[in-house]
Structure formats: structure tokens, C-alpha cells
N, C-alpha and C positions, 0 to 999 in steps of 0.2 A: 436395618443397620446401614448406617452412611457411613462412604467409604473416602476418601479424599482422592480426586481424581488426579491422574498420571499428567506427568509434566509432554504433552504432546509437541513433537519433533518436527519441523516443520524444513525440511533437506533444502526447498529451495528458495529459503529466505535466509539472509545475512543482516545482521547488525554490527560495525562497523564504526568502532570513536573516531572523529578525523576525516572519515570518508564518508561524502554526500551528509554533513549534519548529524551524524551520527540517525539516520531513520534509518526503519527494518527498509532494503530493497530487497528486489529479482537478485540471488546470485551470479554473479558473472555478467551481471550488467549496471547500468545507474539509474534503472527503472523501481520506483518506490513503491512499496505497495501501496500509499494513499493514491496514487493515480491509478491504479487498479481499481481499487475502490469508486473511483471518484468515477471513471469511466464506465464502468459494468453496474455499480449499485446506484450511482447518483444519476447518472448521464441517461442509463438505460441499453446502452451500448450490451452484447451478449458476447462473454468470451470469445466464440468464435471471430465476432467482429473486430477485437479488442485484436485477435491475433494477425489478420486482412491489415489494418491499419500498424505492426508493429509485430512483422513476422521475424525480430529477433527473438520471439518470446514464444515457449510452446502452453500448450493445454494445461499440462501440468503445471506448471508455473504461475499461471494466472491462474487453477483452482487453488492451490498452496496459498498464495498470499492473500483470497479472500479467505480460507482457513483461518488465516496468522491473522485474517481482521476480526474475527468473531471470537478467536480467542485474545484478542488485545483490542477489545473496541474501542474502551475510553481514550488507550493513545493515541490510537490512529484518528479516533475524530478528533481530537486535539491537534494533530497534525494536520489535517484537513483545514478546521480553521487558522492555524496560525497561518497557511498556505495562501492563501486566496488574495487572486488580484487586489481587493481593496488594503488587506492586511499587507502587502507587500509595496506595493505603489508609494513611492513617494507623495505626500499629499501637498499640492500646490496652495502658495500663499494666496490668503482670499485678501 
């Protein structure tokens, strides 16, 4: 019997209309989760490392919002790509 899974809670992620673009961030910071992602799943970088480089952020924090990315993939790679240097950069007249 299939059952419909529970709406999972995710304490320290925020989404927020108006602030930061309206993306999921870190609570009580302006750290996004696609940068989480983008550092630890894309980069390679290892939580711990992720913390070394950005010790406003604890453990828990950065496992939450790769949580919040597996249960919200399609957004956040979405966000990922609208993000990216090329997608942002103004494009110089050829």
C-alpha cells in the first residue's frame, strides 16, 4: 500500500518574498542553498570544508539545505543555472 509522504520540515532553511530573490537560504543568514549545493555537490568541496571557508554556518545547516536540495531538486537546479557567471554577466557588444 502506498502511502503519500510527509511534508518534511527543514528548521534551517527560509524562503522569504523580497529577500535575497525570493531563494530557499541558511536562516539568519544570506547564504543560499544553491551555493551549498554548488560547493559540496558540484565543486566537491566536503561540508566540513564548506564550514573552514564560511564559519558563520554550522554542520547542521549545510546538511539541512542539501536535505532541502534533494527534496526540491528541480528548483534548485533551476536556480543553479539561472545563477551562473555566464547567465549573469552582461554580454559585451561583438
Amino acid at each position: 500500500m502506498l502511502t503519500t509522504p510527509e511534508k518534511v520540515k527543514h528548521p534551517y532553511i527560509v524562503i522569504q518574498q523580497g529577500y535575497c530573490g525570493g531563494s530557499p537560504i541558511i536562516a539568519g543568514t544570506k547564504f543560499p542553498v544553491r551555493s551549498v549545493v554548488n560547493y559540496v555537490l558540484k565543486q566537491g568541496m566536503t561540508p566540513e570544508e564548506l564550514l573552514k571557508e564560511f564559519p558563520h554556518l554550522t554542520l547542521a545547516q549545510v546538511y539541512d539545505a542539501l536535505s532541502f536540495y534533494y527534496d526540491h531538486k528541480t528548483e534548485i537546479e533551476h536556480e543553479l543555472r539561472e545563477n551562473t557567471e555566464d547567465t549573469l554577466r552582461p554580454q559585451a557588444p561583438k
